[in-house]
N, C-alpha and C positions, 0 to 999 in steps of 0.2 A: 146529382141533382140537376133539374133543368132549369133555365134561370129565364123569365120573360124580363127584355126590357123593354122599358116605353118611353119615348121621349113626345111628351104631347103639346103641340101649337094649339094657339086660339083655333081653327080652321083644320089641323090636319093631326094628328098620330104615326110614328114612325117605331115599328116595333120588331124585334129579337130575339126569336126564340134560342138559348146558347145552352149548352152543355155544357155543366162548370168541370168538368173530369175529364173531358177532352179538348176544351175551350171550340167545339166546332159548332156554326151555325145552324140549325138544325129546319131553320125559317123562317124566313124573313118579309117583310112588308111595308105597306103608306096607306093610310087612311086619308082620305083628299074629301077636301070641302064638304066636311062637316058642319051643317047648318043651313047649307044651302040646297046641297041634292044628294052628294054621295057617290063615293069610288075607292073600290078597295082594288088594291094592286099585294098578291099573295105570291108565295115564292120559294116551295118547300127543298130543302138540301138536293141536290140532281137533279129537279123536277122543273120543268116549266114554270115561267111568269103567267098567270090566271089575274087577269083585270075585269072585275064585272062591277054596274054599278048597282048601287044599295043605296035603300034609304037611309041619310044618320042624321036625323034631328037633331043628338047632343051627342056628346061623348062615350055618352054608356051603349046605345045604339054600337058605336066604331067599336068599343071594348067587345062588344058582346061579339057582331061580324069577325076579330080578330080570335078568339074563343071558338067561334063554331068551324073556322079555317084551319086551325090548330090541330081539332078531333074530330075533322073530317075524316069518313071511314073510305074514303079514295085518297086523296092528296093530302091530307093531316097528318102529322108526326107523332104526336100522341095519341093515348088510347080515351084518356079524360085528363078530367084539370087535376086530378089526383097525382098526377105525372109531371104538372108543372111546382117546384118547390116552393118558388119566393117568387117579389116583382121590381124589380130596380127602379124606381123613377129616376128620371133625369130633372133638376131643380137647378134653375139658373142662379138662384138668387139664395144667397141666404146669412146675408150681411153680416155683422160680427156675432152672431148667436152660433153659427156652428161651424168650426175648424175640421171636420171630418166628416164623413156619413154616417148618418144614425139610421135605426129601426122606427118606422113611424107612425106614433100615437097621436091623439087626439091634441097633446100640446103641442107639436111635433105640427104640428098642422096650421095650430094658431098662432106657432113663431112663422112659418113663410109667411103667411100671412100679412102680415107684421111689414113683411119686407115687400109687398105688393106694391107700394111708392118706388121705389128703388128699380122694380123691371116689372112695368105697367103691362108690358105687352107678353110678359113669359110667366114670371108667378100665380097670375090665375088660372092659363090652362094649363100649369102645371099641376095645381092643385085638383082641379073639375078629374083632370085624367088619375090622379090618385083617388078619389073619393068614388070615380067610375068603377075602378079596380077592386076597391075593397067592397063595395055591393054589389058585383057579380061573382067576385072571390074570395067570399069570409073564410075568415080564417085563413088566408094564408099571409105567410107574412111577409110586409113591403117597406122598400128603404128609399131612404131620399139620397140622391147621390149629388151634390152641389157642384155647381161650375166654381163657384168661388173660394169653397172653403179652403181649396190647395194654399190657397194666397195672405191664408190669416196670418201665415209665416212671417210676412213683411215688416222689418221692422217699421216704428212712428215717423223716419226720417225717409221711407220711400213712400206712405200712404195718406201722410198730410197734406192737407193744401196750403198755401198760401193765402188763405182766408180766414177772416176773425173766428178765433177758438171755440166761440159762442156756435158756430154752425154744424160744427162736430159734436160739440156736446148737445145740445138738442134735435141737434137735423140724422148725425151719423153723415157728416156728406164729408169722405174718403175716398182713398184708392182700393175698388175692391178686387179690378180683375176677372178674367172671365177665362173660358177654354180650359181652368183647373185641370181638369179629367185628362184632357191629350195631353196638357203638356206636363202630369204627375206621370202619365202614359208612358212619354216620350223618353222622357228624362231616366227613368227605369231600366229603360230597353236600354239608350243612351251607354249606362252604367256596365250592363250586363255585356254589349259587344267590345267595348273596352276594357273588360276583364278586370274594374277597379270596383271596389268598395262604392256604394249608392254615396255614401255621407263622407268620402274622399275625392267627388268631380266638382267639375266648375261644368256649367255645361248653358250653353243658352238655343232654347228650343224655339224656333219661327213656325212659328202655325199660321201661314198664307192661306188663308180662302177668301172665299166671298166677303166671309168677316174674321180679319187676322189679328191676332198680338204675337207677340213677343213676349217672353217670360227668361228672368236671368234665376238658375237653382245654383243654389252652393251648397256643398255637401247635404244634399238631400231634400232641401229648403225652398221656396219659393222666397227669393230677397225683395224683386221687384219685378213691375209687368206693364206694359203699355197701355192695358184697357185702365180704364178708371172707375168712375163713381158707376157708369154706364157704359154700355160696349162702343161709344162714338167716339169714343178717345183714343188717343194712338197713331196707328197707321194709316195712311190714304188706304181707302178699301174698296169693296165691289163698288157700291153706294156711299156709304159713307163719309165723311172729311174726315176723320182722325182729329189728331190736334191743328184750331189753328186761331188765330191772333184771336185774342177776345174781342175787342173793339170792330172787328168784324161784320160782329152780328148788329149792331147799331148802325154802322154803313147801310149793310146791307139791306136792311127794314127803313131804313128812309127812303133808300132807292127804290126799291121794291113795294113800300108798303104791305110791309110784313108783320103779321102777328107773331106771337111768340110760336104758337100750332105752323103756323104757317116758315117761319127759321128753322122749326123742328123735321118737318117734311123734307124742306131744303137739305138741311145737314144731314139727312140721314135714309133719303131717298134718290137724292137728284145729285149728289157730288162724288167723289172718289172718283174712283177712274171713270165710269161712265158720265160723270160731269166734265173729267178732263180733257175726254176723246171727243168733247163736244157732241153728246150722247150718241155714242158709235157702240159701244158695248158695256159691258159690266164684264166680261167673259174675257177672260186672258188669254182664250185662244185667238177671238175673234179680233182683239186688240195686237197680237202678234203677226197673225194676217196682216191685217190694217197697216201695221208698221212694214212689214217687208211690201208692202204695193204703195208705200211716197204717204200714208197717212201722216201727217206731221201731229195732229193733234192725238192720235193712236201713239207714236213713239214719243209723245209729253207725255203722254202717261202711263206706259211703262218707265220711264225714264226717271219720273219721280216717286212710283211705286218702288225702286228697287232703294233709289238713293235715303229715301226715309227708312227703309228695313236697316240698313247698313247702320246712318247714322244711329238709330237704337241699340243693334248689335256694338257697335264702337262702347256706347254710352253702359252699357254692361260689361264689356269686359273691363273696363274703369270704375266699375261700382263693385267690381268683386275680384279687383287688384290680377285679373286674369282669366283664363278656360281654359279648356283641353279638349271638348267638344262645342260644335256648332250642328244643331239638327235641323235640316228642311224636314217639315210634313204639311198634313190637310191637300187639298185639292191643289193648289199651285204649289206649294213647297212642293210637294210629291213629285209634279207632272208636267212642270215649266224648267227645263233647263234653260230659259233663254232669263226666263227670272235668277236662279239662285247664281247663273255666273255674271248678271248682273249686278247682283247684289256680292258677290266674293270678289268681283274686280277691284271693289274699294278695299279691301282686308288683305293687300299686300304686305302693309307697315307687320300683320300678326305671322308673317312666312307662312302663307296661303296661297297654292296655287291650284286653278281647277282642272284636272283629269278632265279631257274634251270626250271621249268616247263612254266614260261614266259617265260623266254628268249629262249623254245623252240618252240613257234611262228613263223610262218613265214607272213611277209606282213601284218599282223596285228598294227593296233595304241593300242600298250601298252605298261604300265610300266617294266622295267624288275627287275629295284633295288628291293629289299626288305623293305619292310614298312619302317624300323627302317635305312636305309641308312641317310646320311645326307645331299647328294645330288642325284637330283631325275635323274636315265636313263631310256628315253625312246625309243622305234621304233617309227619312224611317218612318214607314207608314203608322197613320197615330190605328189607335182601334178604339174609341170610346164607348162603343158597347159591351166590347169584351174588360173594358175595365172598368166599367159599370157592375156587370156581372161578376167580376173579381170584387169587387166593396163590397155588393150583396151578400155571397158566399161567405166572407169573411164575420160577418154579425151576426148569419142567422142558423 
């Protein structure tokens, strides 16, 4: 069976054609500024990158360009849609109503829905790109693969707030978690190069990118995770703040004369590390540079990017009384060695020490600890498409 998946922005389409019997790519793409003018960027297994622009008023438009690139009788991998099985959507959100991927019907639709307060900027074009899909591809059938559901695991004592009980009970406002998919991904793999039982590891998975959490699994589970109600919580990020003083944002909007749109743009466009390099970059190559040429506010914020990973890691293996695994992935776990021995310099106390010639790897699945470590780190590329397509496969 050949499996499309889709992961669709307000603005853009990011899509997969996979092969669930060989798990190999078969073609891949981006859909760019849709609603504004249009650019499909196509990319068939051995073949050439083809970027041409197209007009795409909405999303069905992009569906449809992505469909006619597919069964192109030059550069297509298929012969028709008859060829493609099923469609995985990727669904960021999908609050306490679903612990796993479903197959999606019409109620199915009106619970994300539901959850559209929760991730203002991902639940709707998630949805537009599933409703795109199902009227260019009736009948075939489509799943929702949630970023969150990995996390329903957590117990009430890692996903409460410290805020009156009333706002849970009516609001739903918890810890929900985000990057599910990589780091259910991660944790699997995890299992399987250590040769242990999935529901026998301790394992704490760092998913470093643009936008990272952290996630602690015990035997097979998601216990706890850095993101929270929304992905601004956690860790200093590209943009982002992570966690930081509440009283903050009160400062900050007197000094600033800040509305609350206006603290929200702050905290979640203008901070993280490109706030802290004193807007030098978001790019942790660019910030690595910076640091080795005397950037001082470049090496504050790698410096505090790593020291926060850490302290999280510390705060999980204390919340699950241990581990046996530590996995870098995403775009900087994977591809920053100057990140993860950063961040392993602090994890001496757990006899961790960094192999300097591994861990100067990039995008490589390897060890980085040294033999004699006594807990194992590794890099292990996430793939969330391909475990998109694995959830899909599996329901339909």
């Amino acid at each position: 069976m050949n499996v499309l998946v889709i992961n669709c922005g307000s603005s853009s389409l990011k899509f997969q054609l996979i092969n669930a019997e060989s798990e190999k790519v078969l073609a891949k793409g981006l859909c760019e500024r849709i609603g504004i003018d249009g650019r499909l960027t196509y990319q068939p297994e051995g073949g050439d990158k083809a970027v041409s622009d197209k007009a795409m008023p909405t999303h069905t438009e992009a569906i449809q360009f992505v469909i006619d690139a597919l069964t192109d009788a030059e550069t297509g991998v298929v012969k028709s849609l008859s060829e493609i099985g099923a469609v995985g959507h990727r669904v960021v959100h999908g609050g306490e109503k679903f612990a796993s991927s479903v197959v999606i019907t019409e109620e199915v639709k009106a619970a994300i829905e539901d959850c559209n307060d929760l991730a203002p900027l991902h639940n709707p074009a998630n949805l537009i790109g599933i409703n795109a899909c199902e009227k260019l591809m009736p009948g075939t059938p489509m799943v929702a693969v949630f970023d969150t559901a990995f996390h329903q695991t957590m117990p009430e004592k890692a996903y409460m707030y410290g805020l009156p009980y009333e706002y849970y009970d009516k609001y739903k406002v918890r810890r929900y978690g985000f990057h599910g998919t990589s780091h259910s991904f991660v944790s699997k793999r995890a299992a399987e190069l250590a040769g242990k039982p999935y529901d026998a590891m301790k394992t704490i998975v760092c998913h470093l990118g643009n936008g990272a959490s952290i996630c602690a699994v015990e035997n097979g589970k998601s216990v706890d995770t850095s993101m929270g109600l929304t992905p601004l919580e956690g860790l200093v990020m590209g943009t982002r703040s992570g966690y930081i003083y509440p009283l903050i944002l009160e400062f900050s909007a007197k000094k600033e004369n800040l509305d609350i749109a206006g603290l929200m743009n702050m905290l979640n466009k203008k901070s993280g590390v490109q706030g802290l390099s004193d807007g030098l970059s978001s790019d942790f190559r660019d910030l690595e540079d910076g640091a080795n040429n005397g950037n001082k506010c470049a090496a504050i914020a790698l410096s505090v990017f790593c020291y926060r990973v850490a302290k999280y890691v510390g705060s999980y293996v204390a919340a699950m009384n241990g581990v046996d695994m530590i996995a870098f992935t995403a775009g900087i776990g994977e591809n920053s060695g100057t990140v993860r021995k950063g961040v392993c310099e602090y994890l001496g106390y757990l006899g961790i020490a960094v192999n300097e010639e591994a861990n100067g790897k990039r995008g490589e699945e390897i060890v980085i600890s040294t033999p004699d470590s006594k807990v194992t780190v590794m890099v292990i590329p996430t793939n969330e498409e391909l475990a998109i397509a694995r959830e899909t496969v599996a329901l339909v």
